[in-house]
N, C-alpha and C positions, 0 to 999 in steps of 0.2 A: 419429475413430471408424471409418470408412469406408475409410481408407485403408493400404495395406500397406508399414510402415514399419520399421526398423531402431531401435526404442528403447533408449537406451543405461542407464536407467532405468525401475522400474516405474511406472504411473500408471493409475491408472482410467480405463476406456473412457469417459467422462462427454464433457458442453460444456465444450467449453473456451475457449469467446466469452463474456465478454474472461478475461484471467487474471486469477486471484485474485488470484496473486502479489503481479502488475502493479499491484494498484490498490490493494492495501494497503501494499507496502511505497513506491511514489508518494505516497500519500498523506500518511504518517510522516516520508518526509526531504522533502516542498514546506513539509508544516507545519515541523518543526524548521531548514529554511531559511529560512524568515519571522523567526526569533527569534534562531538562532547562525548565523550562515555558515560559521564553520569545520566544525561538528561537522557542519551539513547537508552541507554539497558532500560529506564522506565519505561519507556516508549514500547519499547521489544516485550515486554514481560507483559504490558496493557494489550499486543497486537498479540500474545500467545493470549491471551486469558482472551479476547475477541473470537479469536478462530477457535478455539475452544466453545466459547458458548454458540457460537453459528453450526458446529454442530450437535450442541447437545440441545435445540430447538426445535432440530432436523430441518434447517434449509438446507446445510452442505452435506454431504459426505465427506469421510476422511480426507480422501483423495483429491476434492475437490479447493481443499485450504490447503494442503500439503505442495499442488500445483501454482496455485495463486502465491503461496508464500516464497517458492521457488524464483519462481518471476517478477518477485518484488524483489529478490537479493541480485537476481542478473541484471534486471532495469539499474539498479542501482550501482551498480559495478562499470556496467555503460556510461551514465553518467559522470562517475567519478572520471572514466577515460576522456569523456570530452570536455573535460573542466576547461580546460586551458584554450579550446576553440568557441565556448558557448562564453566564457569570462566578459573577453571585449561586447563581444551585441548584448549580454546584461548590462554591461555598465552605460552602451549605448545607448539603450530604453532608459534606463533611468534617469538619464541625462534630461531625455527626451520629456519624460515622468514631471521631472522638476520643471520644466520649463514652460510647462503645458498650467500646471498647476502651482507654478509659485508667486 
């Protein structure tokens, strides 16, 4: 925000500690690499080659994808923990999903 920089893109003058980006799309291919390996590494390689270009645009700094992408692999490790207590109320909604809509 502070700083005088050459952006190759627009973005809002906001925080940008950690990226958003960074931490949700980490999050989407750690979790889809627990489950497929193939489709995840894709996933992972598009979310490096992402955080990559955010900052060769200069909206992030290094730090600030390196933070985001941190917190997409621990979001996603929490997740995997509570698989087995979030299981039943997914299949609850769904139920619900179906019967709302069938």
């Amino acid at each position: 925000m502070h700083h005088k920089v050459n952006l190759l893109v627009k973005h809002p003058a906001d925080a940008s500690f950690p990226s958003d980006h960074a931490s949700g799309d980490s999050a989407l291919s750690f979790t889809e690499l627990m489950y497929d390996k193939s489709i995840g590494s894709i996933m992972m390689v598009l979310t490096l080659l992402l955080l990559f270009a955010r900052i060769y645009v200069g909206v992030h700094y290094p730090l600030d994808v390196i933070a985001g992408f941190i917190i997409g692999f621990i979001s996603s490790k929490i997740l995997r923990g509570l698989e087995g207590i979030l299981s039943p109320v997914e299949g609850y909604i769904i139920k619900i999903w179906h019967k709302i809509f069938a």
